[in-house]
C-alpha positions as a Markdown table, in Angstrom:
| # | Residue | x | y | z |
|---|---|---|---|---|
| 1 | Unk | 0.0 | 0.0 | 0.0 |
| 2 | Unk | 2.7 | 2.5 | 0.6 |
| 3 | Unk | 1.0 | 4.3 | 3.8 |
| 4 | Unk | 1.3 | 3.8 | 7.5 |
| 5 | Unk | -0.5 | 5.3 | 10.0 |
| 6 | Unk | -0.1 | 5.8 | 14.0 |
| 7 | Unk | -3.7 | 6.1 | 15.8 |
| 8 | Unk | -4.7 | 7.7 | 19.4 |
| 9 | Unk | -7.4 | 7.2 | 21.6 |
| 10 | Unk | -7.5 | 9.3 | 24.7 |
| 11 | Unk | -10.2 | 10.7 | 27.3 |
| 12 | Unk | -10.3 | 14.6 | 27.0 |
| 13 | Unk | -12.3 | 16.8 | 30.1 |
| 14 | Unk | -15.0 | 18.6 | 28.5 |
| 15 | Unk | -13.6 | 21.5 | 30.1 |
| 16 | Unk | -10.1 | 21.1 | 28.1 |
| 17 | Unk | -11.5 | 20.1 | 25.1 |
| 18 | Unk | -10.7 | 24.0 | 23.3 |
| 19 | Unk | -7.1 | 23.5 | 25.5 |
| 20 | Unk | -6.7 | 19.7 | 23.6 |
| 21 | Unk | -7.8 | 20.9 | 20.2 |
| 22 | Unk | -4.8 | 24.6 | 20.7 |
| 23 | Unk | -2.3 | 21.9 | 21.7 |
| 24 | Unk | -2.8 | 18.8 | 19.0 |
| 25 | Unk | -2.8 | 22.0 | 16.2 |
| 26 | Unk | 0.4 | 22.9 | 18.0 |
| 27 | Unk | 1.8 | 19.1 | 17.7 |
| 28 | Unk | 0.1 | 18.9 | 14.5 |
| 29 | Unk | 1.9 | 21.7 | 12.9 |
| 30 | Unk | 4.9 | 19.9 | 14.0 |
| 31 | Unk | 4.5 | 16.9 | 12.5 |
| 32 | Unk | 3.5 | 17.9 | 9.0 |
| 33 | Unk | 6.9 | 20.6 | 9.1 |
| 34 | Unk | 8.5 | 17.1 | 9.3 |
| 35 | Unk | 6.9 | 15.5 | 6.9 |
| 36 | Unk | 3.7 | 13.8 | 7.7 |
| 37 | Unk | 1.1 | 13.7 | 5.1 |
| 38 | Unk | -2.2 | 14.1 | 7.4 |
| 39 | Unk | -3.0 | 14.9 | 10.9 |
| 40 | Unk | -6.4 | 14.2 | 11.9 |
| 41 | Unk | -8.1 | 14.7 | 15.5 |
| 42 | Unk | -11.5 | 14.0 | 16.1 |
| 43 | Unk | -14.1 | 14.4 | 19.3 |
| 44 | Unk | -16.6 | 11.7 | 20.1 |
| 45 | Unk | -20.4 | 12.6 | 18.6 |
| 46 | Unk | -21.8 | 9.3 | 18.8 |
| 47 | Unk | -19.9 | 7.0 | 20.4 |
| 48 | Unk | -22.4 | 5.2 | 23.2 |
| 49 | Unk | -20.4 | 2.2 | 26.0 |
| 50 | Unk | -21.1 | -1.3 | 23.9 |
| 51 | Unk | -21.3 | -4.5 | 26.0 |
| 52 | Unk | -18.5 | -5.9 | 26.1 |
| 53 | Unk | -16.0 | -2.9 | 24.5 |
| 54 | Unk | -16.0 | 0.5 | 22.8 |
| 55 | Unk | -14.6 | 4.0 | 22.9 |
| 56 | Unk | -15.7 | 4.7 | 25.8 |
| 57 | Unk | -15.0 | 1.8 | 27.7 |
| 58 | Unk | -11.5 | 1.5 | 26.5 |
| 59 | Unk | -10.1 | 5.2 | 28.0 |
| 60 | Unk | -12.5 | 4.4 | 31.1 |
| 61 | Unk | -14.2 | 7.2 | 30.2 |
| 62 | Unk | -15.5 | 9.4 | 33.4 |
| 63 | Unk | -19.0 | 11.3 | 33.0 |
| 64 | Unk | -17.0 | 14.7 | 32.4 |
| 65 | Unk | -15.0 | 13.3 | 29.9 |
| 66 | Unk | -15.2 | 12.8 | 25.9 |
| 67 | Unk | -12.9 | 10.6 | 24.1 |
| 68 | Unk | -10.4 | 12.1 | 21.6 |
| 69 | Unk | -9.5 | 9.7 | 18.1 |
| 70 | Unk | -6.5 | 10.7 | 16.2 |
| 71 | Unk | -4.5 | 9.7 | 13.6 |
| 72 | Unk | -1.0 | 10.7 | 11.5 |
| 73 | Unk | -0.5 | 9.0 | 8.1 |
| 74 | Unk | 3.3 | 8.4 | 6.7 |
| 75 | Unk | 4.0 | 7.4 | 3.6 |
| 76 | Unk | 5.7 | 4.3 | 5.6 |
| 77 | Unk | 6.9 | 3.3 | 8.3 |
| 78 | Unk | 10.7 | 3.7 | 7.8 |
| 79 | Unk | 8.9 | 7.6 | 7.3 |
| 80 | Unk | 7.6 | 7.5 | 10.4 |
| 81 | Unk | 10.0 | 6.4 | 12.4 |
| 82 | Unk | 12.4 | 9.2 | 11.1 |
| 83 | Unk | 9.5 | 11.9 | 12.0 |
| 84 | Unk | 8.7 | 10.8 | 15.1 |
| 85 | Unk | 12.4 | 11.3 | 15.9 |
| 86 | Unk | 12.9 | 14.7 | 14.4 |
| 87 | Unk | 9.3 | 15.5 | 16.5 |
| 88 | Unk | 10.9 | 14.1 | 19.6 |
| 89 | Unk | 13.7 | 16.9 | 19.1 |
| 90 | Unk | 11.7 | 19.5 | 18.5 |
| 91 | Unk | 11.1 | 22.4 | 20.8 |
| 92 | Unk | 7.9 | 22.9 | 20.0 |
| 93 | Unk | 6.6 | 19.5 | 20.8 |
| 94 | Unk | 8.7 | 19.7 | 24.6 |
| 95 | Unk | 6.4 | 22.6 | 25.5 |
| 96 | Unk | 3.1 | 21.2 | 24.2 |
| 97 | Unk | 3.5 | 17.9 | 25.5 |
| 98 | Unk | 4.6 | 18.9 | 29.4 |
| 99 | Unk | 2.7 | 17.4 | 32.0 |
| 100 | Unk | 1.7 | 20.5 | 33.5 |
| 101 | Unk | 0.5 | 21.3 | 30.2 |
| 102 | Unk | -1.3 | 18.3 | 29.1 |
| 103 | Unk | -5.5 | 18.8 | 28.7 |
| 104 | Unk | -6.3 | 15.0 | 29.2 |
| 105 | Unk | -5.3 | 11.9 | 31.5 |
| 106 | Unk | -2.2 | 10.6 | 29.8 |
| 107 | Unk | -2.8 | 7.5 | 31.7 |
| 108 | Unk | -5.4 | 6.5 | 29.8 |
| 109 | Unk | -4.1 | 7.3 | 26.1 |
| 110 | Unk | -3.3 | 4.1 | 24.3 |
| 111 | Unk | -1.7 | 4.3 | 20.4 |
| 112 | Unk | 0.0 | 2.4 | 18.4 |
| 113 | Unk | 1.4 | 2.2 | 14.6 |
| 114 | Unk | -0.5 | 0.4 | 11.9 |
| 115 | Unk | 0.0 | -1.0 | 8.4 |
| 116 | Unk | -2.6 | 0.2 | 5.3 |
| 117 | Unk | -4.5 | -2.6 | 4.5 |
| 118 | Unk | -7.2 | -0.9 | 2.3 |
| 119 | Unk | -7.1 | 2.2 | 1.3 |
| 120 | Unk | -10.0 | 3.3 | -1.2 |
């Protein structure tokens, strides 16, 4: 396919979701100055607790909360690994990402990278 793509889930406070949405535009801009060819973040509208797994479920999602879905696509993963570590340099990223800093419960986030398999 020629694309790979890291995805995030995380649990954002209502409260921080304008705070969340300034800081992944921050990290966003980042990542595309280094080459990335999308950066998508999206805010649960209908995501509802299933029965046995879901969104919601998988960020133990607290009443206050929403969950956050996000995604950066490479155009591979030797790509990605080369702009994750020019991102990880990056100033811009160091003040964005401190824990002080951080809108949401980090503790919860879960990510990982992922092969294309379709891509239509």
């Amino acid at each position: 396919m020629g694309k790979y793509v890291d995805g995030f889930v995380v649990p954002v406070p209502k409260h921080n979701v304008e705070a969340y949405r300034r800081m992944a535009q921050d990290m966003g801009k980042v990542w595309k100055d280094c080459g990335a060819i999308d950066f998508v973040v999206c805010i649960a509208d209908d995501v509802k607790p299933g029965k046995t797994t879901s969104f919601p479920q998988s960020v133990q999602l607290e009443p206050d909360e929403v969950v956050a879905f996000a995604w950066i696509v490479y155009d591979s993963r030797e790509q990605r690994d080369r702009i994750n570590e020019q991102v990880r340099k990056d100033p811009r990223i160091s003040e964005s990402m401190h824990a002080a800093a951080m809108p949401f419960d980090g503790k919860r986030m879960f990510w990982g990278g992922f092969e294309v398999l379709v891509d239509l």
